[in-house]
C-alpha positions as YAML, in Angstrom:
chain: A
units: angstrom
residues:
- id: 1
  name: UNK
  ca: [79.03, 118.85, 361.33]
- id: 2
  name: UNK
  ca: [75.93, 119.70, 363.41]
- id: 3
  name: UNK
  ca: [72.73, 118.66, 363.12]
- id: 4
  name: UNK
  ca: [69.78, 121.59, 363.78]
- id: 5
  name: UNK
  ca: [67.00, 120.20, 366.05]
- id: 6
  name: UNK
  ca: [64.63, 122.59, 364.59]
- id: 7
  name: UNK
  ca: [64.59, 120.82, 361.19]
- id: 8
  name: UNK
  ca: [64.96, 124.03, 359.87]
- id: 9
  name: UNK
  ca: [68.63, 123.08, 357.60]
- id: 10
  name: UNK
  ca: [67.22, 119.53, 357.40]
- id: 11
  name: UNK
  ca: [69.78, 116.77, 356.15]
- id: 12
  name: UNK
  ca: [69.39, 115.93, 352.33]
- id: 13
  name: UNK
  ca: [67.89, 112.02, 352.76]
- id: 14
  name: UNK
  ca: [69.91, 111.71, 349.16]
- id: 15
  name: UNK
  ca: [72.78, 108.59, 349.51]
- id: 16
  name: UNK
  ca: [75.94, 110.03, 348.92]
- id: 17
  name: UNK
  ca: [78.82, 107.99, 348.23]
- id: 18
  name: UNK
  ca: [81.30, 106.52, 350.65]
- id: 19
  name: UNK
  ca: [85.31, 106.49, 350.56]
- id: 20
  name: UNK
  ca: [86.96, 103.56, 351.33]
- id: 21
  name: UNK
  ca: [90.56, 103.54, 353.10]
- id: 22
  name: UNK
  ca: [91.97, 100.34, 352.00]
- id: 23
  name: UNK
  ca: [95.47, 100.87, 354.04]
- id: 24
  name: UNK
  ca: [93.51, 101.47, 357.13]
- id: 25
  name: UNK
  ca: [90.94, 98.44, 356.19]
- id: 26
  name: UNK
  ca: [87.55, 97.49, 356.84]
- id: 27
  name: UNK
  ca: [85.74, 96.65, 360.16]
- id: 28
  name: UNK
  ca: [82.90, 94.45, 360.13]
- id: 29
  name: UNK
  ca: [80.32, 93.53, 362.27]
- id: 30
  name: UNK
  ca: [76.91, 91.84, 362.65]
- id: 31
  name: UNK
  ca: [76.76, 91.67, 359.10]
- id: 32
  name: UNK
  ca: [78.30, 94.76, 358.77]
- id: 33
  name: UNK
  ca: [81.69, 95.84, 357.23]
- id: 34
  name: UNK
  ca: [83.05, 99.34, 358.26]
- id: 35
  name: UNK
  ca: [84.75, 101.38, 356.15]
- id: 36
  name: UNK
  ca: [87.52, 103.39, 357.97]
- id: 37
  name: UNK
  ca: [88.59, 106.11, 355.54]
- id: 38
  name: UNK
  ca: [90.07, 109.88, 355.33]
- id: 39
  name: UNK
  ca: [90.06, 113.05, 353.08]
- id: 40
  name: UNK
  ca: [93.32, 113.73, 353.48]
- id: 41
  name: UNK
  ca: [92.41, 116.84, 351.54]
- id: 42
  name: UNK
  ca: [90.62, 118.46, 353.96]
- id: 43
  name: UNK
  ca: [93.01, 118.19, 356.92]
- id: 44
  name: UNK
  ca: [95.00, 121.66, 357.22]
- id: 45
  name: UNK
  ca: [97.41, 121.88, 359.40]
- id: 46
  name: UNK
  ca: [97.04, 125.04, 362.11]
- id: 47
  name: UNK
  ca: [100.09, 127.06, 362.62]
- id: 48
  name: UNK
  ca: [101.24, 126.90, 366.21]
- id: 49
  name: UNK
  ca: [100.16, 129.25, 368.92]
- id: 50
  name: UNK
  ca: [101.75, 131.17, 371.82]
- id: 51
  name: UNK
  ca: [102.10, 129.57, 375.06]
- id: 52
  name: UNK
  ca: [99.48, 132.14, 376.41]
- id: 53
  name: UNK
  ca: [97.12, 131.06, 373.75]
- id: 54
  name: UNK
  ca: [97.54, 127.33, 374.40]
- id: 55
  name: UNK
  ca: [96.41, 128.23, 378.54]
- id: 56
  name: UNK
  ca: [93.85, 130.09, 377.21]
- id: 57
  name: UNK
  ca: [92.50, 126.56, 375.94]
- id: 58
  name: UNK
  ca: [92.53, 125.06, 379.14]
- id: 59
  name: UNK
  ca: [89.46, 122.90, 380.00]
- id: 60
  name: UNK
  ca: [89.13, 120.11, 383.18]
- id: 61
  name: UNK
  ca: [87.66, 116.60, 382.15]
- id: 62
  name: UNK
  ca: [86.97, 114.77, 385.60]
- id: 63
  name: UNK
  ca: [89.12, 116.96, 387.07]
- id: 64
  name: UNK
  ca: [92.11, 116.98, 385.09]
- id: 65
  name: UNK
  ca: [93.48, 119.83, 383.33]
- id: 66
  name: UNK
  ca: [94.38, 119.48, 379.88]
- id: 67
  name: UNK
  ca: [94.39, 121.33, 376.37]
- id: 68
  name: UNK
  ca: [93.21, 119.81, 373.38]
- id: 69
  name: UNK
  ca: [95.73, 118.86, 370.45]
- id: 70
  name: UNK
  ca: [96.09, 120.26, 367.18]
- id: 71
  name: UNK
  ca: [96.02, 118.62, 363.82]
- id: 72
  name: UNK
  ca: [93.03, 116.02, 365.04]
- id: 73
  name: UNK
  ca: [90.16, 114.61, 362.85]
- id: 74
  name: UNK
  ca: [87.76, 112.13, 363.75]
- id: 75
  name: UNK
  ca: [85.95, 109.99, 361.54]
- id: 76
  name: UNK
  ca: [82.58, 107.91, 362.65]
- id: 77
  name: UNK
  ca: [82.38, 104.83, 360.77]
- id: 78
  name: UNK
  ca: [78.96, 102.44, 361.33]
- id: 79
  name: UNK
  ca: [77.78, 98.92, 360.84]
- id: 80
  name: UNK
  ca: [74.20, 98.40, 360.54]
- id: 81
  name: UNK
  ca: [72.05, 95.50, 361.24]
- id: 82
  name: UNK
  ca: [70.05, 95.83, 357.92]
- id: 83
  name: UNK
  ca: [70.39, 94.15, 354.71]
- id: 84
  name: UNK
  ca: [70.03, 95.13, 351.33]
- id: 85
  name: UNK
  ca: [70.91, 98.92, 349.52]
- id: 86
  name: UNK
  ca: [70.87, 101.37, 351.70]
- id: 87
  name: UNK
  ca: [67.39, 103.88, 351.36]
- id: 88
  name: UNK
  ca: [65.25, 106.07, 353.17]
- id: 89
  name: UNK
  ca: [62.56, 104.58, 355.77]
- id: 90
  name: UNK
  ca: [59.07, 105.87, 355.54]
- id: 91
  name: UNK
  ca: [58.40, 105.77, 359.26]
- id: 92
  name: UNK
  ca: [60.16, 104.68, 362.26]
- id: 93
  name: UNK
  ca: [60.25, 100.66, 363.06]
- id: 94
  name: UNK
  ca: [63.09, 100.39, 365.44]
- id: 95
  name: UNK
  ca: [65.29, 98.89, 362.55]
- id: 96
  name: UNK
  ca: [68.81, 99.87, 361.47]
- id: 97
  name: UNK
  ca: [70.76, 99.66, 364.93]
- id: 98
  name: UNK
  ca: [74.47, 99.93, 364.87]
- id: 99
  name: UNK
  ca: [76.00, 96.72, 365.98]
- id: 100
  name: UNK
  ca: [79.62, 98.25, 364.95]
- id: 101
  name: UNK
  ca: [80.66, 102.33, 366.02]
- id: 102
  name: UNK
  ca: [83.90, 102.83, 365.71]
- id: 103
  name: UNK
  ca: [85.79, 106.44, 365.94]
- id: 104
  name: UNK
  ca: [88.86, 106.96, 363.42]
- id: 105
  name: UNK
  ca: [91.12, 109.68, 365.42]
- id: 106
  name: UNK
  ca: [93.72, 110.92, 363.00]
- id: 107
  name: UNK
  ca: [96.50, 113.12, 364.21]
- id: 108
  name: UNK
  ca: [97.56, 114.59, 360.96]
- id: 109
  name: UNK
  ca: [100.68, 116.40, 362.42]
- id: 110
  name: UNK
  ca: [102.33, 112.97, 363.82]
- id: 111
  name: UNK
  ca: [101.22, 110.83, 360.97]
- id: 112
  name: UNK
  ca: [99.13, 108.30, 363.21]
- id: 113
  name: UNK
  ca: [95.89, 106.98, 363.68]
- id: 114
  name: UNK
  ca: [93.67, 104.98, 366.26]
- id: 115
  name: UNK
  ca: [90.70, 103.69, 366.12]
- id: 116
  name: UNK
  ca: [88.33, 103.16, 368.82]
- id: 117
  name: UNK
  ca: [85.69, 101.02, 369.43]
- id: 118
  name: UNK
  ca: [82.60, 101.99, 371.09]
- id: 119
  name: UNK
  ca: [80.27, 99.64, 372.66]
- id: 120
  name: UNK
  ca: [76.59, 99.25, 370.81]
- id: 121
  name: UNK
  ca: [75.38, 98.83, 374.65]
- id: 122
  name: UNK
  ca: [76.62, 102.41, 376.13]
- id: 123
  name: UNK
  ca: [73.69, 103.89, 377.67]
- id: 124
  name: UNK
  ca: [74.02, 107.72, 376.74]
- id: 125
  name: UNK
  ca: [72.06, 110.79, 375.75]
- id: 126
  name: UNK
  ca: [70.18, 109.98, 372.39]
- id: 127
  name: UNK
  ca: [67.85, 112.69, 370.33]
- id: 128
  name: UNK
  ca: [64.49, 111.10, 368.76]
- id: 129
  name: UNK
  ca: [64.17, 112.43, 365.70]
- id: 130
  name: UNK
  ca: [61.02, 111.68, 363.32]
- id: 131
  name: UNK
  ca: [61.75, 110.49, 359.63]
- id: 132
  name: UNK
  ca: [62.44, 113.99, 358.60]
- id: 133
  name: UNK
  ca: [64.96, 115.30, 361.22]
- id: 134
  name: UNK
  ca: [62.83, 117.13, 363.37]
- id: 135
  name: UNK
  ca: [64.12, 116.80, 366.61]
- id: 136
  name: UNK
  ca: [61.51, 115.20, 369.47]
- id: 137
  name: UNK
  ca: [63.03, 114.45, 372.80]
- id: 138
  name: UNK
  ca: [66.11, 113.49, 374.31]
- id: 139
  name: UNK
  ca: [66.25, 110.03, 376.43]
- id: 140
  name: UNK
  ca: [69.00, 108.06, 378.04]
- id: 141
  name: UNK
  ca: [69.48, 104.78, 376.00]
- id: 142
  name: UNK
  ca: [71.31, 102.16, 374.15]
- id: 143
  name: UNK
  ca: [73.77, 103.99, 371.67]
- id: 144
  name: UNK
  ca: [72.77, 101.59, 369.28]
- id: 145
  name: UNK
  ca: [69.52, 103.20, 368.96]
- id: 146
  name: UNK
  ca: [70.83, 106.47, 367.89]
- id: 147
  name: UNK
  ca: [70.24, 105.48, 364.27]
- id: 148
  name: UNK
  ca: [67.39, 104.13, 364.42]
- id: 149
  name: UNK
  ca: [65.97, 107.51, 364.35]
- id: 150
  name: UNK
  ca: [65.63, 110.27, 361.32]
- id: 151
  name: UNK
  ca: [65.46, 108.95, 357.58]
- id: 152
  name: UNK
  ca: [67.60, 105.47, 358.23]
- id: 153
  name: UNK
  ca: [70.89, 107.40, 355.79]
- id: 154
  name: UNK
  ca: [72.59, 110.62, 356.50]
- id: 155
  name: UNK
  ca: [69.93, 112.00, 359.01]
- id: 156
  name: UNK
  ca: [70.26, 108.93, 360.88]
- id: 157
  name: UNK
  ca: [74.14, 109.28, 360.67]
- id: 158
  name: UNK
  ca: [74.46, 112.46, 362.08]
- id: 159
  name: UNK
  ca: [71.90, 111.91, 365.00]
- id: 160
  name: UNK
  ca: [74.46, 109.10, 365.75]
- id: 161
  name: UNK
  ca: [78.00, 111.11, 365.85]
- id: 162
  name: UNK
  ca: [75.95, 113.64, 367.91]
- id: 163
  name: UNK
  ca: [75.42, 110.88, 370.21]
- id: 164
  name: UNK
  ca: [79.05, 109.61, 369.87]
- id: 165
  name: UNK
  ca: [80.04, 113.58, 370.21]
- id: 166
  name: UNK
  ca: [78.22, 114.03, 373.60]
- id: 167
  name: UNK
  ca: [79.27, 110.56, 375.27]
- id: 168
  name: UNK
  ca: [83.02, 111.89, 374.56]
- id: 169
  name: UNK
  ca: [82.73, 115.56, 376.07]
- id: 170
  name: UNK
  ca: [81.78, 116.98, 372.85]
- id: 171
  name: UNK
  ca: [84.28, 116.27, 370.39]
- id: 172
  name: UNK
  ca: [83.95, 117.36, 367.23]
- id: 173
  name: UNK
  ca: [82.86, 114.47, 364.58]
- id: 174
  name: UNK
  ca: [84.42, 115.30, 360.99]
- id: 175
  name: UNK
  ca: [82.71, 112.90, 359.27]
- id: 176
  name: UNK
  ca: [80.56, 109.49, 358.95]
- id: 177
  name: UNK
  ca: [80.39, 106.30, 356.49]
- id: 178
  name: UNK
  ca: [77.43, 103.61, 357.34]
- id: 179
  name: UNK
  ca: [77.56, 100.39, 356.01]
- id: 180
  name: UNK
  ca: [74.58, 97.45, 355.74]
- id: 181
  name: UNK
  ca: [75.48, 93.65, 356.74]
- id: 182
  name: UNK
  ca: [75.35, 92.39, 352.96]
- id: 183
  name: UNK
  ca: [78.69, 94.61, 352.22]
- id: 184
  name: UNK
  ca: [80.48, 91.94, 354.53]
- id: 185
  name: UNK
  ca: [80.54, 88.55, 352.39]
- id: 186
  name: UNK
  ca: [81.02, 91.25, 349.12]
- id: 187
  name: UNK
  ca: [84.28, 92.79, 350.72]
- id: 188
  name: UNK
  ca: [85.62, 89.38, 352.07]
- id: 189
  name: UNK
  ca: [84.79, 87.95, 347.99]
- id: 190
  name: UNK
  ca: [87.20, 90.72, 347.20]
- id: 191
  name: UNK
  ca: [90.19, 90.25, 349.19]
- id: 192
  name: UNK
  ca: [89.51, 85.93, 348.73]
- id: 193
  name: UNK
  ca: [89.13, 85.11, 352.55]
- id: 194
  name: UNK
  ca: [90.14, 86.55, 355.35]
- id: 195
  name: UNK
  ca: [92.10, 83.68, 357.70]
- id: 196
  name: UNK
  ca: [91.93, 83.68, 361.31]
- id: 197
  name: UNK
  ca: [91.42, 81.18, 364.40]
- id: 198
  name: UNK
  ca: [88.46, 80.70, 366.04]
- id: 199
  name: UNK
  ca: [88.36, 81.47, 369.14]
- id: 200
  name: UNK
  ca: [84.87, 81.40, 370.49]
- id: 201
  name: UNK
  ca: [82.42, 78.22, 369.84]
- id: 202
  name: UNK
  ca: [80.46, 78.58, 366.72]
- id: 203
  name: UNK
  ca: [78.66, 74.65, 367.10]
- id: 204
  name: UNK
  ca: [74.80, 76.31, 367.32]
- id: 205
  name: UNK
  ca: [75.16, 79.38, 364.45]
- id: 206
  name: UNK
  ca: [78.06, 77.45, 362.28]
- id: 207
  name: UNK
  ca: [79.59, 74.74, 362.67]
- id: 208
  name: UNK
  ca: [81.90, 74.75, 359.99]
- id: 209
  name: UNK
  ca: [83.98, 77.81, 362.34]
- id: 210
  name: UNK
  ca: [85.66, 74.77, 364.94]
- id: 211
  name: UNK
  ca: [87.11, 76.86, 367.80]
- id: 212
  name: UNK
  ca: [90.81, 75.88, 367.76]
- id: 213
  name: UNK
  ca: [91.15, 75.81, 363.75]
- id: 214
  name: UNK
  ca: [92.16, 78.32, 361.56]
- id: 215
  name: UNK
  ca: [90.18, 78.95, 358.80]
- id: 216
  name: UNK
  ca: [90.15, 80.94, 355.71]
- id: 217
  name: UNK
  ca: [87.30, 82.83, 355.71]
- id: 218
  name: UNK
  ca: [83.93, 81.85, 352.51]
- id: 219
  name: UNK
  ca: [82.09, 84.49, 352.68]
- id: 220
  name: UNK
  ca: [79.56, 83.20, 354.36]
- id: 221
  name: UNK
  ca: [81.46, 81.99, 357.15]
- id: 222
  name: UNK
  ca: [82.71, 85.99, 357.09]
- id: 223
  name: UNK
  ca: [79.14, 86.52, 358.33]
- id: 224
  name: UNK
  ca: [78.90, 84.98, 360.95]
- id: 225
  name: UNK
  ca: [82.59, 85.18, 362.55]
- id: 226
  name: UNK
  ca: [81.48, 89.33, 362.95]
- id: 227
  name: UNK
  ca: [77.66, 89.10, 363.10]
- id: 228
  name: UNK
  ca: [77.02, 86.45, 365.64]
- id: 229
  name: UNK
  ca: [76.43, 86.87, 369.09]
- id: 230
  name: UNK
  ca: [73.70, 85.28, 370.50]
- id: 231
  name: UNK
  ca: [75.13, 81.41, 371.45]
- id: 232
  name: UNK
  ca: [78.73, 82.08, 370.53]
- id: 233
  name: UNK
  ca: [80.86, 81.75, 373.40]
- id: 234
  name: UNK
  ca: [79.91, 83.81, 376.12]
- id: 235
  name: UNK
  ca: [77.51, 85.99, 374.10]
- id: 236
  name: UNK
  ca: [78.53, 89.19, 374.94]
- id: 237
  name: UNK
  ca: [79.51, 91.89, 372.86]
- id: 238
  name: UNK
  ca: [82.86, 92.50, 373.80]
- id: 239
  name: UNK
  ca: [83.18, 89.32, 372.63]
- id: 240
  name: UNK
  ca: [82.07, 90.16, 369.48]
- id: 241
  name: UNK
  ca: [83.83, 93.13, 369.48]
- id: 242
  name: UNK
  ca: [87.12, 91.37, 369.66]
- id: 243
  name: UNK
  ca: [86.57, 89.68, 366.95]
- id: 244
  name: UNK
  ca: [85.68, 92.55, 364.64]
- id: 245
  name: UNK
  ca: [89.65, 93.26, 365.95]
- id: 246
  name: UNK
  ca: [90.64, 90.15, 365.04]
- id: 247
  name: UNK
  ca: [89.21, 90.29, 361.27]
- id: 248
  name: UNK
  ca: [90.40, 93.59, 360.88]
- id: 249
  name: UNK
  ca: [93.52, 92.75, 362.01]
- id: 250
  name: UNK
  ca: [93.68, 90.18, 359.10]
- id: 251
  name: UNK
  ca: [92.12, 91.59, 357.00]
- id: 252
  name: UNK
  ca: [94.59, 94.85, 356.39]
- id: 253
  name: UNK
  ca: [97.65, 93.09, 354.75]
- id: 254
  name: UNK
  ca: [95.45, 91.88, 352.75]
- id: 255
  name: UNK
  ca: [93.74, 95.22, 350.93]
- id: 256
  name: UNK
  ca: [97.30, 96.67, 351.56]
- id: 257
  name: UNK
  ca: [98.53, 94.36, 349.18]
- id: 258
  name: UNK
  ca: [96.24, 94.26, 346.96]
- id: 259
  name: UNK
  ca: [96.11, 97.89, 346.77]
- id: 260
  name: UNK
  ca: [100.08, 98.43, 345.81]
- id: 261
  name: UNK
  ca: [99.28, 95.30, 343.62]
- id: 262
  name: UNK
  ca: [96.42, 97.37, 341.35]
- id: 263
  name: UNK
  ca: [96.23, 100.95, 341.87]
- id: 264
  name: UNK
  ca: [92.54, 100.40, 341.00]
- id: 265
  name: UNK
  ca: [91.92, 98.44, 343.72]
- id: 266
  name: UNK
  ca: [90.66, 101.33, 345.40]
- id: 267
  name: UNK
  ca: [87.72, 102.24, 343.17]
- id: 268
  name: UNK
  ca: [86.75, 98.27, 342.59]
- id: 269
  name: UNK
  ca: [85.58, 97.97, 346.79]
- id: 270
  name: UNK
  ca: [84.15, 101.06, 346.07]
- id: 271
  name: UNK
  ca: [82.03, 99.98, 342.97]
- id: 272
  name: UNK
  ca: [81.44, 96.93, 344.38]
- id: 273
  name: UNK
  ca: [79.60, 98.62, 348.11]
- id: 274
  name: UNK
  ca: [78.51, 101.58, 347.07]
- id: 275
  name: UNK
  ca: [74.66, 100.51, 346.92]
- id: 276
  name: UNK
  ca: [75.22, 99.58, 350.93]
- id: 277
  name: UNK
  ca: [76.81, 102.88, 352.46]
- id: 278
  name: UNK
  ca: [75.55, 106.17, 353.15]
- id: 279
  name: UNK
  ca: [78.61, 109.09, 353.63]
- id: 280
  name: UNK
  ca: [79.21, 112.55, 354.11]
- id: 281
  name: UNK
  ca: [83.05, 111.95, 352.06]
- id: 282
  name: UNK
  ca: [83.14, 112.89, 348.75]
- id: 283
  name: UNK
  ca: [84.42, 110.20, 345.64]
- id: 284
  name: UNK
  ca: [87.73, 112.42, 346.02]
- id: 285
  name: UNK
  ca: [88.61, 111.63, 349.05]
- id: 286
  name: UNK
  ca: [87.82, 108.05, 348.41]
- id: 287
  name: UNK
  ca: [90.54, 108.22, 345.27]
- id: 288
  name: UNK
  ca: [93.26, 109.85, 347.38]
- id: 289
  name: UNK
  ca: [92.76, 107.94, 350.54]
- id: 290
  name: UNK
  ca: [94.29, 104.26, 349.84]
- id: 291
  name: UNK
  ca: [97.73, 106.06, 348.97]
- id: 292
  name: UNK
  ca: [97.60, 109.26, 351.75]
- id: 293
  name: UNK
  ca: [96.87, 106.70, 354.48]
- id: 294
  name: UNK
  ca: [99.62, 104.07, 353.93]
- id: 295
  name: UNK
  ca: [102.55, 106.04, 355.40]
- id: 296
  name: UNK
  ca: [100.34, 106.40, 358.91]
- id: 297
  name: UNK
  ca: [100.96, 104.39, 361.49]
- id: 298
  name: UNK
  ca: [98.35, 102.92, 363.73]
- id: 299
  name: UNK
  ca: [98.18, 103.25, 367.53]
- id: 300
  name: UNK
  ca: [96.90, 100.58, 369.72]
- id: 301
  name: UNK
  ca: [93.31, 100.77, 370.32]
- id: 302
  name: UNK
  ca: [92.27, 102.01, 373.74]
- id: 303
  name: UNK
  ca: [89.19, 100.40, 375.71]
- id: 304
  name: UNK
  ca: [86.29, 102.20, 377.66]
- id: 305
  name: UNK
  ca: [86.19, 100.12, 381.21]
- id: 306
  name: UNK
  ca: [82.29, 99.86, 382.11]
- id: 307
  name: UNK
  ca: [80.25, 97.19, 383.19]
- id: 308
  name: UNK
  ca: [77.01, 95.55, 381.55]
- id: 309
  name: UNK
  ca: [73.87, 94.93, 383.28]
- id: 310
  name: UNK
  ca: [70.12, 93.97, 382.05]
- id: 311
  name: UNK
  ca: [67.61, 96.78, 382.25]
- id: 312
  name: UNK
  ca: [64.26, 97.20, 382.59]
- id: 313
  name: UNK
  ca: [63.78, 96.33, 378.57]
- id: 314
  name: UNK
  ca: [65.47, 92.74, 379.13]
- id: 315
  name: UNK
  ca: [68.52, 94.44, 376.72]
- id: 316
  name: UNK
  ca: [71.94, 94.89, 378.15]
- id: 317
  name: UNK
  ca: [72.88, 98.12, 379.05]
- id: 318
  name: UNK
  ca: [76.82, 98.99, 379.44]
- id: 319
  name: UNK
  ca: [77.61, 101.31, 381.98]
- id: 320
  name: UNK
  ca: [80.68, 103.29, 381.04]
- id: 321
  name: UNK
  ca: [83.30, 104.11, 384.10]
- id: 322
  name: UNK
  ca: [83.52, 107.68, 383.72]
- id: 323
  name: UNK
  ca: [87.34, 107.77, 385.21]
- id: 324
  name: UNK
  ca: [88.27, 105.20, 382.28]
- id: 325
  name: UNK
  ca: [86.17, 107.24, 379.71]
- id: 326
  name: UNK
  ca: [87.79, 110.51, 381.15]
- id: 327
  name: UNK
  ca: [91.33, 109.08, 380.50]
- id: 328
  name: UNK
  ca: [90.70, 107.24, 376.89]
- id: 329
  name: UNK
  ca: [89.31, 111.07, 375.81]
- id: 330
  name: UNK
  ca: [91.92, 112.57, 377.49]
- id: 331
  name: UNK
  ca: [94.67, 110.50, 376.21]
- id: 332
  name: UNK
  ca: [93.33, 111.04, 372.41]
- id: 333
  name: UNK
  ca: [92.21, 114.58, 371.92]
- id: 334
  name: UNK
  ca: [94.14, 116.45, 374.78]
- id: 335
  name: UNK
  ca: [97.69, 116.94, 376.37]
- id: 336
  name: UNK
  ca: [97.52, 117.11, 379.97]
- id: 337
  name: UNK
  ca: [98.59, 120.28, 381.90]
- id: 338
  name: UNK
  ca: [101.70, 120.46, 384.47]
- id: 339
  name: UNK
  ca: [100.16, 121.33, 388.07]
- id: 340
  name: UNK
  ca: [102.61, 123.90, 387.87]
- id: 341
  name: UNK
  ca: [101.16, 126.05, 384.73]
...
């Protein structure tokens, strides 16, 4: 999936529809739930090559040798801060950031998956685009802002896993799925609550979350547990990002059983948010998903080590430590090389 800066293969601006993995379970954040799903049906599995032809593969990250594994896919899933359907912008306003980015890395051949979380704050290469796709310049900035860019759907998606692509020495990005903040409250209406315990202090954006208590979820609570930031505990977004983790972590028995409960289960989330996500998946994949997924399991999520600072902008920037972004790429798309090959 690549992206032509010359605008010349632009990106339909058409909303396609979005599948929804309902063993692997939703992520949310600032308002926005992520949908972390697979096409099973388009993962083929690559016959095994000499020894020669795996040395042949041989590429240095940071100065380790390594070869990349077989049998991976990697899925980009998004949480915007917008409300309301998703549709095409007419111009450029700075809206539609992604408060949630989160890479699904499925290796098909050992039946597991891991999912990790990518700070909003990572200062990286980003293409402006205009409205249309056509490609303007390239600036160091937010990652966030990656989406902000192009048509505000699928334009705006794939300028974003190009960003993603770059930050992580060019991996290949099989697919996307964007969802806007309203799908939140509808997905946590479906499963009847999520429960978890507050960790952080909620008294200025809700007091009804008391840090200490655990609480099942009203939708509107749902809200702000994964879209708050600003004066909840320490305000940062690793904060926030743990607890997206958290929710999620709840939140997965909970479509898994309702999924073996009602086979249609499935196709109900994805009636009910289809008007808020924008996907390159087809309705196929969505179908075949909440059973193909269920026998994977999942790995623990790794962390990229960095630290934050305030910029020139007054907005946080997160500085990414390239040894600990080395390794976490390393450790999920390669297998190192003996010094002795």
């Amino acid at each position: 999936m690549h992206r032509r800066k010359d605008g010349a293969d632009k990106k339909k601006i058409m909303r396609k529809l979005v599948p929804l993995c309902v063993a692997v379970a939703v992520l949310l954040v600032m308002g926005v739930i992520i949908s972390l799903s697979i096409d099973q049906n388009t993962i083929e599995t690559e016959s095994e090559g000499t020894e020669e032809d795996e040395l042949d593969d041989i590429v240095e990250i940071n100065g380790i040798r390594c070869i990349p594994k077989k049998n991976l896919k990697s899925y980009l899933f998004l949480g915007l801060d917008s409300q309301g359907e998703s549709e095409a912008v007419a111009e450029y306003e700075g809206t539609g950031q992604c408060d949630t980015i989160i890479l699904l890395v499925v290796d098909e051949g050992a039946d597991i998956y891991t999912m990790l979380p990518l700070n909003r704050d990572t200062m990286t290469e980003v293409d402006s685009l205009d409205e249309d796709g056509y490609y303007l310049t390239t600036t160091v900035e937010q990652l966030s802002f990656a989406h902000t860019y192009g048509d505000g759907l699928d334009i705006s998606c794939e300028n974003t896993a190009e960003a993603v692509s770059n930050l992580l020495y060019d991996q290949q990005i099989d697919g996307y799925a964007s969802l806007n903040m309203d799908a939140i409250e509808v997905l946590n209406h479906l499963v009847g609550g999520v429960t978890v315990t507050i960790e952080d202090d909620f008294s200025e954006t809700d007091s009804s979350l008391v840090q200490g208590e655990t609480v099942t979820l009203t939708d509107e609570q749902a809200m702000h547990y994964v879209h708050d930031r600003m004066n909840v505990g320490d305000g940062t977004n690793e904060s926030r990002m743990r607890r997206q983790s958290q929710y999620l972590d709840a939140l997965r028995p909970l479509l898994v059983e309702k999924r073996e409960a009602d086979s249609s289960f499935a196709l109900e989330i994805y009636d009910s948010l289809e008007d808020y996500m924008v996907t390159d998946f087809t309705r196929n994949g969505f179908i075949n998903l909440a059973a193909d997924l269920l026998g994977c399991e999942q790995q623990e999520s790794p962390t990229i080590e960095g630290t934050n600072a305030v910029g020139e902008s007054g907005f946080n920037e997160f500085i990414v430590d390239e040894d600990s972004l080395a390794e976490v790429v390393i450790d999920l798309f390669y297998d190192r090389v003996d010094d002795d090959e």
